[in-house]
Structure formats: C-alpha cells, structure tokens
N, C-alpha and C positions, 0 to 999 in steps of 0.2 A: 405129303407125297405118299401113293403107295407104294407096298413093296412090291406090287405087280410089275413083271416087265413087258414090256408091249413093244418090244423090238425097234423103238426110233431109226431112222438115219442119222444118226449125229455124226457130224465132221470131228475131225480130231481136236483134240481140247475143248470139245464141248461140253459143257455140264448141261447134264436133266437139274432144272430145279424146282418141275411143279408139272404132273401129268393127274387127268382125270377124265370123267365123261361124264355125260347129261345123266340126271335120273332118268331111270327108265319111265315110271307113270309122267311123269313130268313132260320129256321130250314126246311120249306120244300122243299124250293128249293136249300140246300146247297149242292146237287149233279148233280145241273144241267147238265152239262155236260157230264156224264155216262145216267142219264135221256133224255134227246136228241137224245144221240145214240141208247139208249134202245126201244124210240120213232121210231124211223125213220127206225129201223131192227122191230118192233112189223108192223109197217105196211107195210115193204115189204113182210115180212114172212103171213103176213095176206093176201095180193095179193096172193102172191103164194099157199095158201090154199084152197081161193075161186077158183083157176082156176084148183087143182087139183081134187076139189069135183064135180067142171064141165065136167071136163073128163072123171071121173068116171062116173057121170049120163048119161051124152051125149054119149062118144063115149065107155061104159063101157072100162076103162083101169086100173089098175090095182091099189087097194084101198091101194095099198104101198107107193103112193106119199100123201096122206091124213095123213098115220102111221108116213110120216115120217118128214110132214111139223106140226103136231100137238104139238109136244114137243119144237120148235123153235116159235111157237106162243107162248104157254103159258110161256116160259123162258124169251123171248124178253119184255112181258107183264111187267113181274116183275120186270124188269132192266129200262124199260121206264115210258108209265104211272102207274103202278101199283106201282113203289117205291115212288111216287108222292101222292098218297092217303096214303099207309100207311104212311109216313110220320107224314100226316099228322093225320091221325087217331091217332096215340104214342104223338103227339104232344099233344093234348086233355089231357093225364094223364101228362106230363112231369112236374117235379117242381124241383126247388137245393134249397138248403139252408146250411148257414154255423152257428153253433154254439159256442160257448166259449170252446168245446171240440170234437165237429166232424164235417163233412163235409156229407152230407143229400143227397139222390137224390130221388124223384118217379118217380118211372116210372111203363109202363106195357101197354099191347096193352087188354088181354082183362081181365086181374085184375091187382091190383093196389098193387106193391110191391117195397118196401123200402131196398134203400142200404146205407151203412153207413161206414164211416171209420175215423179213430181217424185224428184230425188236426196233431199230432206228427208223423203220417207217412208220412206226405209230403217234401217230397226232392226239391222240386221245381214247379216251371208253366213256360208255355209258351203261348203265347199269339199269336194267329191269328188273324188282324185287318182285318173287311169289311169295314170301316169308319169311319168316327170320334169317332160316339156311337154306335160303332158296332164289339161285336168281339167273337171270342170264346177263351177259355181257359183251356187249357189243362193240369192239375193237377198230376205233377209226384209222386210216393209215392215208391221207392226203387226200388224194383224187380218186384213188383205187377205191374198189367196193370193199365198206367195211366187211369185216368177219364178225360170225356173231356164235360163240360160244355159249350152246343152250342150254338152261336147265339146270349149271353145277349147285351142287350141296356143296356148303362152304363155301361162297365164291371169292371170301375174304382171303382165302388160301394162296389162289390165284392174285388175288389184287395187291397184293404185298411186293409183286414182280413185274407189274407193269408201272409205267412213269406215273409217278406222283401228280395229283390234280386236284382240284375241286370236281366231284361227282356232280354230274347234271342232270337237274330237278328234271326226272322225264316222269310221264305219266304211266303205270301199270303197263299200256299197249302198246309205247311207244318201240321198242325195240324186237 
C-alpha cells in the first residue's frame, strides 16, 4: 500500500487495505491496436479531406465530398489518436482501492466520481497478465457488470485481498 492518501469515502470502522492505479504507459496504450488503426484511417481520411477542400477551392466541385469526408475525420480521430489522449487524460483521476468491506474506484474525466461495491458481491476475478508485474484484473460480482482494474504493477498485492480461487486460464486479450 502507498503512503499516498487519496482521500477515500470510508464509513466508520473501515480499514484501507490496498490502494493503487494503472500504470500510466500501460493504461494508455492498452488499446493499441484499435489505436493504430484508428491512426492510420484519421490520416487517410484526412488526406482525403485536404484534397476534397482542394477541389472545391480550385476547380469549385461540389462541397459534398468536404460533407462527407468531415464525419470520418472526426470519428477516425477518436478511435486513433484522440482515444490516446483521452486515455490518458481519465488516467490523471483514476484510483482502486479495496477495504475490509468494499472494493473503491475514482474515477472521471472532467469530475471526480466514486464508485463502490460491497466485497460480498464478488463471485470471482480473472486475471490478464502483461508481465511479470503487470496485469489487469477483472472483478466478477454476479449478474452486475464486472469491474475491471487496469493495468496494476504488482497485481499480486491486490489479489491477497480478494476471495481466494483458482485463477482462470484466460487468454492475453481476454479481459
């Protein structure tokens, strides 16, 4: 645990027993590959925008290839570099934390909101390794949508404090 404090809500008699956050290269490039593509179609579609706004100026042709190359620029944007900064920007608020009776998240892009759910709802986890001390961890809790804690260094730190299980053989991408 660090000695950082990051201001929890904890109810009375609660104990912190285990706070951290994603790595930062980690969390923001854990979609690279959607990112890349998103990359490489923002700047073909950008090509093709510059040359449609050329034609229109130059040889005035008709301002429907601008209408219609405009909404595949900015959608490309968001899928490539633009899911790259926000990232990282959510990254900045991101925090977990597990106490002697809930499981803690902040998060929030432009305010800072807390989510919370009792330890007794978790059914299980499963674990995505990037490396040795590298994984994320994906916190099942019944029918609810899992929670998925991204990215921590040391995940073993954290897994000391959720229910005991057999780890499930998931694949690299699974989680």
């Amino acid at each position: 645990m660090s000695g950082t404090d990051w201001n929890w809500p904890l109810d009375e008699g609660e104990n912190l027993l285990w706070q951290g956050r994603p790595a930062p290269r980690c969390y923001t490039f854990r979609n690279w590959k959607l990112s890349t593509a998103g990359t490489i179609l923002f700047l073909a579609c950008s090509f093709w925008l510059m040359l449609g706004i050329q034609l229109v100026e130059i040889e005035h042709r008709s301002v429907l290839l601008v209408l219609i190359t405009l909404p595949l620029v900015v959608t490309s944007f968001f899928l490539g570099p633009g899911q790259l900064l926000l990232a990282r920007w959510r990254w900045e608020k991101l925090f977990y934390a597990v106490t002697d009776q809930r499981v803690l998240v902040r998060d929030g892009l432009l305010t800072v909101q807390f989510r919370s759910f009792s330890r007794e709802e978790i059914s299980g986890w499963q674990l995505r390794r990037f490396g040795d001390h590298l994984a994320s961890i994906r916190i099942l809790r019944g029918d609810d949508a899992p929670q998925v804690l991204a990215c921590l260094e040391h995940p073993q730190l954290l897994l000391k404090h959720l229910p005991p299980q057999q780890e499930a053989g998931l694949a690299r991408d699974s989680v």
